[in-house]
C-alpha positions in Angstrom: 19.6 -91.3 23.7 21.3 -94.1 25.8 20.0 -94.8 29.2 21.2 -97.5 31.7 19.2 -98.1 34.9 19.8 -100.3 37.5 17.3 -101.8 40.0 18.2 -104.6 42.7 20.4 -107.2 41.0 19.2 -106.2 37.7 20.4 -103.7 35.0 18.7 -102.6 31.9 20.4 -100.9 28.7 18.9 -99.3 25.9 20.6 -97.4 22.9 17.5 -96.1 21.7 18.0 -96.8 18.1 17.0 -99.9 15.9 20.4 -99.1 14.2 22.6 -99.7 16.2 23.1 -103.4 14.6 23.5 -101.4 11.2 25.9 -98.9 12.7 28.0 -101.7 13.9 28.5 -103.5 10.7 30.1 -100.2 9.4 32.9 -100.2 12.0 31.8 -97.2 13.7 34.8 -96.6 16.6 32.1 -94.8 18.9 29.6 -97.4 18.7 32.0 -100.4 19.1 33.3 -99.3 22.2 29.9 -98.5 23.9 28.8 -102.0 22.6 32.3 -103.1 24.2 32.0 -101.4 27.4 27.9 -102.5 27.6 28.9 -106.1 27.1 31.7 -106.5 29.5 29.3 -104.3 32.1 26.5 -107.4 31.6 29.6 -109.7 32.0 29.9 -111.0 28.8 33.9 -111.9 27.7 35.6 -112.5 24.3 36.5 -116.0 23.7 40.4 -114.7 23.5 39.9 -113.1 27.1 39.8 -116.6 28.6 39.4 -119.4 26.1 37.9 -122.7 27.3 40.6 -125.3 29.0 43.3 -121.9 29.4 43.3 -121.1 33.3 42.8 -117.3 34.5 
């Protein structure tokens, strides 16, 4: 079960699995692009998005 909750400024995710690292390895297509999607909702960007000195 995923669940996603929000609360003031704040947001919480859980995947409810100890897995999912394990999953990942594997190249799983679902579970890279919730882990995609998840990241870039908690703002985190790929180094090739916007690599440092390169203007956006």
């Amino acid at each position: 079960m995923i669940a996603a909750f929000t609360r003031g400024d704040g947001e919480v995710f859980n995947g409810g699995t100890t897995e999912w690292s394990h999953v990942l390895s594997f190249g799983e297509p679902f579970v890279e692009r919730i882990t995609h999607n998840v990241l870039r909702r908690f703002g985190l960007r790929s180094h090739f998005e916007n690599p440092e000195g390169v203007a956006s």
